[in-house]
C-alpha positions in Angstrom: 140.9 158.2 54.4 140.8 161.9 53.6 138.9 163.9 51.0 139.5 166.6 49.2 135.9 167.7 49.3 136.5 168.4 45.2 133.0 167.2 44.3 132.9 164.1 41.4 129.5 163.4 39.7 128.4 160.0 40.3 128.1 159.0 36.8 130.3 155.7 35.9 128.7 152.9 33.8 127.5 149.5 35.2 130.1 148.3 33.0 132.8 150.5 34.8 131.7 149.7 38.6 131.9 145.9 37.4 135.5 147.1 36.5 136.4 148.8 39.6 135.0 145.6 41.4 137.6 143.4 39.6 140.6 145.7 40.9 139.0 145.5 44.6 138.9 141.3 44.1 142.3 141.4 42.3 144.6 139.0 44.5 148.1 139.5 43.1 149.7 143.0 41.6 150.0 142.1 37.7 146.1 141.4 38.2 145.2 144.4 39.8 147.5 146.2 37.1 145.5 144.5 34.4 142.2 145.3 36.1 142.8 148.7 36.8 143.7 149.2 33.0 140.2 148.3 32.2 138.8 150.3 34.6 140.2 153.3 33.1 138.9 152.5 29.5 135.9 151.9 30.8 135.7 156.0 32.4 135.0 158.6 30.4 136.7 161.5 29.1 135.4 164.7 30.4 136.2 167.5 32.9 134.2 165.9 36.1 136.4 162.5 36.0 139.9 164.2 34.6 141.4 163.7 39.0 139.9 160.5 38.9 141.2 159.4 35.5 145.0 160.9 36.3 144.9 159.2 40.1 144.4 155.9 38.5 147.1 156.5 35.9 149.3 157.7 38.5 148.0 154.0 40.6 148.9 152.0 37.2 152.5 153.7 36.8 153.5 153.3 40.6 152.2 149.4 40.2 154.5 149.0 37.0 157.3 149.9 39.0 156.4 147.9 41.8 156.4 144.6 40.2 159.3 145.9 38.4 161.7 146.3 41.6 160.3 143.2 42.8 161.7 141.4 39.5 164.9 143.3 40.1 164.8 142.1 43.9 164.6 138.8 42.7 166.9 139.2 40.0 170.1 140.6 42.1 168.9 139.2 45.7 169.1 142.7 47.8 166.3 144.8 48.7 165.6 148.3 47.2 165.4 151.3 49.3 162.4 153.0 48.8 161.6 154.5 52.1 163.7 156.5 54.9 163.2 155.8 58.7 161.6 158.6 60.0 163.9 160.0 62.9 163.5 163.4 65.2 159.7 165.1 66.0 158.5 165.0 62.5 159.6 164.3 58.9 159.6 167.0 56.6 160.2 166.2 53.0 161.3 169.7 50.6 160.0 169.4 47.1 159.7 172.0 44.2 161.0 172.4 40.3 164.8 172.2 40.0 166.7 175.3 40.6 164.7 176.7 43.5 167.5 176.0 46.2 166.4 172.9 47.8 169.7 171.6 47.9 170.9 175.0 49.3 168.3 174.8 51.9 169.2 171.9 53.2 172.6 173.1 53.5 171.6 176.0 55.1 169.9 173.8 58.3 171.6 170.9 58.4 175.0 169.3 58.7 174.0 167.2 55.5 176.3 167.6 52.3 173.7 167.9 49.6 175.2 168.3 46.0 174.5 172.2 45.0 175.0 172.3 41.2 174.6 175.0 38.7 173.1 172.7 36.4 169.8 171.2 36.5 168.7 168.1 38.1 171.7 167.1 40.5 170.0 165.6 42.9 169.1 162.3 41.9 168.2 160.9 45.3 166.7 161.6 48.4 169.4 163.4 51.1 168.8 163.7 54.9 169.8 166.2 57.4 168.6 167.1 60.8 167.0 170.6 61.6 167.1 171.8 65.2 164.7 174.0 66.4 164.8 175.1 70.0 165.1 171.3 71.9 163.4 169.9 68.9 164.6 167.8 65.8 163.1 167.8 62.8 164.4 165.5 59.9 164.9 166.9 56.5 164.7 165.2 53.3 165.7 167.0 49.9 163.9 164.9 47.0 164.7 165.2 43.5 163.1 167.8 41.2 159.6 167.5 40.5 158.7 167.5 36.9 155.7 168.7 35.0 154.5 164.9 34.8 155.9 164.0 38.1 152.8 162.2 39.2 152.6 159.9 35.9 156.2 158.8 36.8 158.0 161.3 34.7 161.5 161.8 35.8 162.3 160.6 39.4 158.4 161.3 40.2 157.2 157.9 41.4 160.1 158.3 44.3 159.0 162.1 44.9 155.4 161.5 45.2 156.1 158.6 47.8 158.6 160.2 49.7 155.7 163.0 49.7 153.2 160.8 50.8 154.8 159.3 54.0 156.2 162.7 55.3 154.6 164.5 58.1 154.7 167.8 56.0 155.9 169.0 53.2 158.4 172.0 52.4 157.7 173.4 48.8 160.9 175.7 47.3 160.0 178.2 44.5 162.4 180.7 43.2 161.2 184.7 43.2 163.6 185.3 40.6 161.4 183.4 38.1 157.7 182.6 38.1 157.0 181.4 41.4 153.3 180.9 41.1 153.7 178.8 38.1 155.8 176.8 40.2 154.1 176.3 42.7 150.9 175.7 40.5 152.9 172.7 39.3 153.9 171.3 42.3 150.2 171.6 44.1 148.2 169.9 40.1 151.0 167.3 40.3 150.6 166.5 44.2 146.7 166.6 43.5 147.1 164.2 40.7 149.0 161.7 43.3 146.5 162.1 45.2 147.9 164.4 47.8 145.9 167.7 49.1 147.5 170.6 50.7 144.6 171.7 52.0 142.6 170.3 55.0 139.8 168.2 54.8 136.6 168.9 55.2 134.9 165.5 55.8 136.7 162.1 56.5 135.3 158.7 55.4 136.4 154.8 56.4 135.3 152.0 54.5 135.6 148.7 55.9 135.3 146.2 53.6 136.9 143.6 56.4 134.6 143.7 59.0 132.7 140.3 59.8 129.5 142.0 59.7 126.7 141.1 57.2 125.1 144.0 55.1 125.8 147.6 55.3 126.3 149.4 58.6 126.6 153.3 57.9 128.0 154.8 61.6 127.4 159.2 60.3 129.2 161.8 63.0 128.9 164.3 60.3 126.8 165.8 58.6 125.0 164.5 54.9 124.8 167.5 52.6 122.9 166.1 49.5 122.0 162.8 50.0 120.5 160.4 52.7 121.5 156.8 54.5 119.5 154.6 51.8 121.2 157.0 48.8 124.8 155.9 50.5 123.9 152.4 50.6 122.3 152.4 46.9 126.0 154.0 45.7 128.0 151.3 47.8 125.8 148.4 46.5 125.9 149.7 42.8 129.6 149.5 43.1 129.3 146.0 44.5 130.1 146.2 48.1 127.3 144.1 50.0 129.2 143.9 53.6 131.0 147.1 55.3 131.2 149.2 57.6 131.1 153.0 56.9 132.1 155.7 59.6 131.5 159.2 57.9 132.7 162.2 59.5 132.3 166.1 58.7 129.9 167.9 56.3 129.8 164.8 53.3 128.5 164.9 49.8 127.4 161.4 48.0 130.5 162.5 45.3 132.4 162.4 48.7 131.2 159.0 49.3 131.8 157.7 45.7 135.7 159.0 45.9 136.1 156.6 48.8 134.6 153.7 47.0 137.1 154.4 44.0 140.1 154.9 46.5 140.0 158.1 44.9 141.1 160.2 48.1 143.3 163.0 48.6 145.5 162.0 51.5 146.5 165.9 53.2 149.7 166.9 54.2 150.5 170.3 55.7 153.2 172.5 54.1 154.8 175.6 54.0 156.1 177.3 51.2 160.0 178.2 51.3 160.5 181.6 48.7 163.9 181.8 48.1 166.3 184.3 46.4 164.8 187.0 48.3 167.6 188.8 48.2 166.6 189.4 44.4 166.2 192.6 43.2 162.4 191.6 41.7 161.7 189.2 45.0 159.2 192.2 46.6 156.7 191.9 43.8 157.1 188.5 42.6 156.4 187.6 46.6 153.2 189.5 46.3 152.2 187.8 43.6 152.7 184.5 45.3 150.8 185.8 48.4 147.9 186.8 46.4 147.9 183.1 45.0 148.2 181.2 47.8 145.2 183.2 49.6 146.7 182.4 52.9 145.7 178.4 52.4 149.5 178.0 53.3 152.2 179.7 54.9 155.1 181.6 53.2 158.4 182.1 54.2 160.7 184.1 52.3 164.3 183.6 52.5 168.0 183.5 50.6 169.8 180.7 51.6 173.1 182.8 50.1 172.6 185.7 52.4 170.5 183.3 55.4 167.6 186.2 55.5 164.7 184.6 57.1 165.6 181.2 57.5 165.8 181.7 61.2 161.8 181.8 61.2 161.7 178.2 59.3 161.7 176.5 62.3 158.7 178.1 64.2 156.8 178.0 60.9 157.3 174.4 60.5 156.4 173.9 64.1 153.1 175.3 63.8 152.4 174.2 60.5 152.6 170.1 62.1 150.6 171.3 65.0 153.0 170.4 67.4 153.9 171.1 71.3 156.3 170.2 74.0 155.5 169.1 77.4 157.7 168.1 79.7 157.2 165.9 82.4 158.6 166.0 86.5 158.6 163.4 89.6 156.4 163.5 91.9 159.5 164.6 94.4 162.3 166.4 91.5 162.6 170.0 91.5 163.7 170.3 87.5 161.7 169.0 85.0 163.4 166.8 82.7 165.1 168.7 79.2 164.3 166.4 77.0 160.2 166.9 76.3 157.4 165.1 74.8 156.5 166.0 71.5 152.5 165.7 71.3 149.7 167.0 68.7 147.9 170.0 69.6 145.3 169.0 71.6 147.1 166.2 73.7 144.9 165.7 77.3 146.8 164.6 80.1 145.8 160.9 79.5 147.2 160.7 76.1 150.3 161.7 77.4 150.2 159.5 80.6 149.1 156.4 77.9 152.0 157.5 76.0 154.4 157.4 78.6 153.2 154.0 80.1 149.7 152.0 80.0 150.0 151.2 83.3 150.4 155.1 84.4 147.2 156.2 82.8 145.4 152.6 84.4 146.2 153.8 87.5 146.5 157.4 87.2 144.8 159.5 90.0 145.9 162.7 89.2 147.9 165.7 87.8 149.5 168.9 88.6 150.9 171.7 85.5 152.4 174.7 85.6 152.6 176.4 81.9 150.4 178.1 79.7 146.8 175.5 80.3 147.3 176.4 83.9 145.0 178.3 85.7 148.0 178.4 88.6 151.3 176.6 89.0 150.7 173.4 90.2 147.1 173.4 89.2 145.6 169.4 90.5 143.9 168.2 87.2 142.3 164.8 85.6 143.0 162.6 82.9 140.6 165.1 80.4 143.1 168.7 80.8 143.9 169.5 77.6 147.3 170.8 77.2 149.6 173.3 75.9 153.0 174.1 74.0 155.5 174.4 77.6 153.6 172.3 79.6 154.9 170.5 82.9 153.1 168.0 84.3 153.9 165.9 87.1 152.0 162.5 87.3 150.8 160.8 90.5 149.4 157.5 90.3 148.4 154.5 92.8 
């Protein structure tokens, strides 16, 4: 689970961590839905709770429309489609108000045959194209608009916020012919409301309610900034949670801990911001504007997907927004190394890769020579713990 690092006081009722306790031991979704809307009477209105208050609205309206599609999936006997198999490197999903080119920018990159309207609001479900950068694939998926509201199901925003959350990144369209910073204000307080952060976390904390363990077992490789062990297990017991086991990693606040307990997390996404209509005669200064909001928390491309300025640096971008690399792999006894690579995270070792490739290649692995950019020389011998870089070869030798 990730954290926004947003800090919430610890100041629920009894009364409303009995409440919370109910949704945890709620076995089917219409009584979770009816515990969850007593939860949220029971927390009051005030600036410290107002996430927490519009992350469980946002949980209540997504549930409503769950049991809802199951009745219909009863009803008419065929499943609804609410997810797209993710194909290519990495998934990116492009969001933003209407009328900021999304449709257009998928048109621009891909072979897909998006609708581009003059009106608003013509996309009215999710369309999929594939980007090529270099030797790597990227899919694309255009989602509707996103409302002001998006993230208490207004409009099509129950299907944008989960084709958000199950992306691998996420490409956010404003328009520099109109206020792009409000946009983009909207989209980030509406993604934040879903429970999605665009910026990284700073801390990282697993409950395990599961485990077949008796008490609490707190496992820190962090940091505790304001509390201690026995304040953590005070917080987790108040709430009713007698048996877990809590791995807490980065620099952790007690308001950390309790956004954990409520589920109350901010699952992080990277993203990069697509500017379009650059080729407007007010883009210079409204893209300044933008820059000076954003603060450098997120990249910015600027582009025109009528005249194609700039889209030719979307796919480097996007590339090192995911953290991605390619290696690429040789026989022991080949010359070439093969064209199609391996598409790792950023700090891949040469056993993650040999695991990935085969179990039995990193079980009997004995060593490794590169050539690339983590060589020292080409052909470099090296061990299962060489960490390795975008244009890597490697060349495996086992037993």
């Amino acid at each position: 689970m990730y954290l926004s690092g947003v800090c919430v006081p610890a100041n629920l009722s009894s009364e409303a961590k009995g409440k919370w306790n109910k949704v945890l031991m709620a076995k089917t979704a219409q009584e979770k839905l009816s515990a969850l809307e007593e939860f949220l009477s029971s927390v009051p209105k005030h600036k410290g709770n107002e996430r927490l208050r519009a992350q469980v609205k946002h949980k209540i309206s997504t549930l409503k429309l769950d049991i809802e599609s199951g009745r219909k999936r009863r009803a008419f006997g065929s499943a609804v489609r609410d997810f797209i198999t993710k194909t290519g490197a990495a998934q990116l999903v492009i969001i933003g108000p209407t009328k900021t080119g999304r449709s257009s920018l998928l048109s621009a990159l891909t072979n897909a045959k998006p609708v581009i309207a003059g009106f608003e609001f013509s996309t009215t479900e999710p369309t999929v194209g594939m980007f090529p950068y270099e030797d790597v694939q990227f899919q694309l998926v255009e989602a509707p608009a996103l409302l002001d509201g998006a993230s208490r199901g207004i409009g099509l925003g129950s299907l944008v916020m989960g084709l958000a959350r199950k992306a691998d990144a996420l490409i956010i369209t404003v328009d520099l012919s109109q206020d792009s910073v409000g946009q983009f204000e909207t989209v980030k307080r509406e993604l934040e409301n879903s429970g999605i952060s665009l910026e990284k976390p700073s801390s990282d904390i697993e409950i395990d309610r599961k485990a077949t363990i008796q008490g609490i077992h707190l496992v820190v490789r962090g940091s505790l900034v304001d509390c201690n062990l026995e304040d953590i297990k005070k917080l987790l017991e108040s709430y009713g949670v007698k048996n877990a086991v809590v791995e807490i990693r980065g620099s952790v606040r007690i308001s950390n801990v309790e956004d954990a307990i409520l589920e109350s997390v901010m699952i992080h996404k990277p993203a990069l911001i697509v500017a379009n209509k650059a080729d407007v005669v007010e883009s210079k200064q409204e893209l300044d504007r933008l820059r000076t909001a954003v603060r450098d928390k997120l990249p910015i491309v600027s582009v025109s997907c009528l005249t194609g300025k700039g889209l030719s640096d979307l796919g480097r971008v996007a590339f090192k927004t995911l953290g991605l690399m390619r290696v690429y792999t040789k026989e022991p006894n080949d010359s070439k190394a093969s064209k199609e690579p391996f598409i790792m995270s950023e700090g891949t070792r040469v056993g993650d890769l040999a695991q990935c490739i085969h179990s039995q290649l990193y079980s009997n692995f004995r060593y490794a020579r590169i050539w690339g950019p983590s060589s020292k020389y080409a052909g470099e011998r090296v061990g299962l713990s060489h960490y390795l870089k975008d244009g890597d070869i490697v060349e495996i030798h086992a037993k």
